[in-house]
N, C-alpha and C positions, 0 to 999 in steps of 0.2 A: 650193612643193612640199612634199609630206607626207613622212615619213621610213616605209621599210618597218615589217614586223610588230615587236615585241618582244615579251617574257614577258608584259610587264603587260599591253599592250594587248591581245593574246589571249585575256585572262579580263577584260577592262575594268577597269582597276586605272585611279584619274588618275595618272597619269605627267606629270610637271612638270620639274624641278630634278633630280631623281635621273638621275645616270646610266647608262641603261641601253643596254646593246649592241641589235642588231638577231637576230634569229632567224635560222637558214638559210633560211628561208620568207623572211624579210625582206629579206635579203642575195639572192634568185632575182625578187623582185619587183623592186626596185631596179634592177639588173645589167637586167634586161628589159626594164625602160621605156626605161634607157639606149640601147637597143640599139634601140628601135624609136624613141622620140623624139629623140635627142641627135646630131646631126653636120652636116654640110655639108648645106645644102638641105634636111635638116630641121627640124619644128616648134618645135627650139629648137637654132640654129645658133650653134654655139660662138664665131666669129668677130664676131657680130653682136650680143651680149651689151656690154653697159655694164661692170654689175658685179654682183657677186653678194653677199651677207652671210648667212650663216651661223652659229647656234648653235655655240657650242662642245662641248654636249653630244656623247660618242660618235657618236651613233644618227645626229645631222643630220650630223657629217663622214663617217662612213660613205658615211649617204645623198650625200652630194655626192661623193665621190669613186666611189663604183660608175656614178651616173646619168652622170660627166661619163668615165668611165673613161681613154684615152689623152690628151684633152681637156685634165687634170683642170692637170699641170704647166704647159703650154703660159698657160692662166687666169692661173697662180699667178704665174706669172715676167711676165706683163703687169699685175702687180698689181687685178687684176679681181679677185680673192676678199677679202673680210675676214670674219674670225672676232670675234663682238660678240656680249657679253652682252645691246645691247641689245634685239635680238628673240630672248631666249633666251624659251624656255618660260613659260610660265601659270606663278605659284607660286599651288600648290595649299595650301598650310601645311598645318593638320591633316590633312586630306584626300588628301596625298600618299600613296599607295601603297594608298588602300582603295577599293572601289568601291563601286556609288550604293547599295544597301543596307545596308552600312556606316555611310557616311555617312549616310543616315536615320535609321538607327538609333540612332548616335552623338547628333545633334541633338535625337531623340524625349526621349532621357536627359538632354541638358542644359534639357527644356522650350522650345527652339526649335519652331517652324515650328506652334504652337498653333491659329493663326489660317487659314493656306493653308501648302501641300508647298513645301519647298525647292526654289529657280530658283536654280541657280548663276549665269546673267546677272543677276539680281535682287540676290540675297541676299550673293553672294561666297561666299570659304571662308574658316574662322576661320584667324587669322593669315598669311592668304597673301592673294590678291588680290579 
């Protein structure tokens, strides 16, 4: 599951490793999928869950805590949640907090991408992943 809107994601910023909170926009998205996905007999029934793992970043415990809302304790005290770096965020390195024009741009200046356009599946971001 995605985590609602934030500042950066709203103007396309890469968002990685930084932590940033969710927007009220964010926090109405969240809270509403909750409410139409999450509960008894629905598409994702709280009882019926394994386990959950979760980014420690703000934005993802947000997100879990609005989607799973009265749910959310209940999870916690059957030890179903774990909080783990290891599927935290993409590290973006350089690239954190600028968007894709940016980065191009950035790139054009160190004589990157001479040959074909930067593919961040491809190419990665310098010093992050």
């Amino acid at each position: 599951m995605f985590v609602g809107e934030t500042e950066w994601a709203k103007i396309g910023r890469y968002t990685g490793t930084t932590d940033i909170e969710l927007t009220p926009i964010g926090v109405e998205q969240v809270s509403s999928t909750g409410a139409h996905l999450v509960g008894p007999g629905r598409l994702i029934d709280p009882s019926r869950l394994a386990h959950i793992w979760v980014s420690p970043r703000k934005r993802a415990q947000t997100t879990l805590e609005l989607l799973f809302g009265s749910h959310i304790d209940t999870l916690r005290k059957a030890e179903k949640v774990t909080t783990t770096e290891d599927i935290a965020e993409w590290n973006y390195g350089e690239y954190e907090g600028l968007v894709e024009s940016e980065i191009r741009e950035g790139r054009k200046r160190k004589g990157l991408d001479v040959h074909s356009a930067w593919n961040i599946w491809q190419d990665g971001c310098e010093c992050g992943e």
